[in-house]
C-alpha positions as CSV (number, residue, x, y, z in Angstrom):
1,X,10.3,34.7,-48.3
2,X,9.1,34.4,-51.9
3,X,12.2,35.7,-54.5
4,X,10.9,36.5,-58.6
5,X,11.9,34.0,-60.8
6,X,13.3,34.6,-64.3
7,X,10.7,33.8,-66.1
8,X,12.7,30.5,-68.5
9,X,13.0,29.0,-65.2
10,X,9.3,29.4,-64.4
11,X,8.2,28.4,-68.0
12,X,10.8,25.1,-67.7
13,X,9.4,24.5,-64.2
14,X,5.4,25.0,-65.2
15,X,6.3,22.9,-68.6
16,X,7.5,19.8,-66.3
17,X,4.6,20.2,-63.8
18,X,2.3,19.7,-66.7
19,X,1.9,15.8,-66.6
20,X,2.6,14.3,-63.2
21,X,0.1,14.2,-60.9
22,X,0.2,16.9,-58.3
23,X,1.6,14.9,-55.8
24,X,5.2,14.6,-58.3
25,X,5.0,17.9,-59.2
26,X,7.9,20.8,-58.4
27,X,6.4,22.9,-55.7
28,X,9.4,24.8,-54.6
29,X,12.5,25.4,-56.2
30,X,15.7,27.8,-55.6
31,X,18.8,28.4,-58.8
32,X,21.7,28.4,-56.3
33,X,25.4,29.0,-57.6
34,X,27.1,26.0,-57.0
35,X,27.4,23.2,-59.8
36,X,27.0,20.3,-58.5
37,X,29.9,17.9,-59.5
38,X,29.8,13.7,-60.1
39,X,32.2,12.7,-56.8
40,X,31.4,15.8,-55.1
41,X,29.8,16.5,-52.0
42,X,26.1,16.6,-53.3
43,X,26.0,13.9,-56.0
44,X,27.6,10.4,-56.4
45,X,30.2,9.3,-59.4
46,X,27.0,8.0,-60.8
47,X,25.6,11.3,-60.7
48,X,22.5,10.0,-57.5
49,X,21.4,12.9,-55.3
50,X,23.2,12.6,-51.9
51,X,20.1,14.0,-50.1
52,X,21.5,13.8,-46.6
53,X,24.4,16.1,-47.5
54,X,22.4,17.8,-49.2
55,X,19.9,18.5,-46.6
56,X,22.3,19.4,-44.3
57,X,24.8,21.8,-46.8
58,X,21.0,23.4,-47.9
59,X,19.4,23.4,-45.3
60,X,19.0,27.6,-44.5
61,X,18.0,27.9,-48.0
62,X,15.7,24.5,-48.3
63,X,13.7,26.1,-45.2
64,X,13.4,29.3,-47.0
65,X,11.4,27.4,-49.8
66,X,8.8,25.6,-48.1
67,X,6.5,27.9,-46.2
68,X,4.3,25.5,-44.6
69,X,7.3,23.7,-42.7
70,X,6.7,24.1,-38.9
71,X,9.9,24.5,-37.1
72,X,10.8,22.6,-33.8
């Protein structure tokens, strides 16, 4: 499923894709409505991505976004 993207976010997303190699760059991405708070369920009080929570809160939405993922 491939949803339009306002087109700041697409010009902030192709601005940071500009240097890194392809390998680094943002292939997918999705604006979701939660903020993500420090101490909260997806970030530490030192603001560090809690990827399993995340993974696991996400995860209808992070399958959504990558087309290429095979599913079990």
């Amino acid at each position: 499923m491939r949803r339009s993207t306002p087109p700041w976010d697409r010009a902030a997303v192709d601005g940071a894709n500009a240097r890194p190699a392809r390998v680094a760059q943002i292939k997918w991405f999705a604006i979701l409505a939660d903020e993500w708070q420090p101490d909260s369920d997806e970030l530490t009080p030192t603001m560090k991505l809690k990827r399993r929570p995340i993974d696991q809160k996400y995860a209808p939405q992070i399958d959504q976004l990558n087309p290429t993922k095979e599913t079990p």
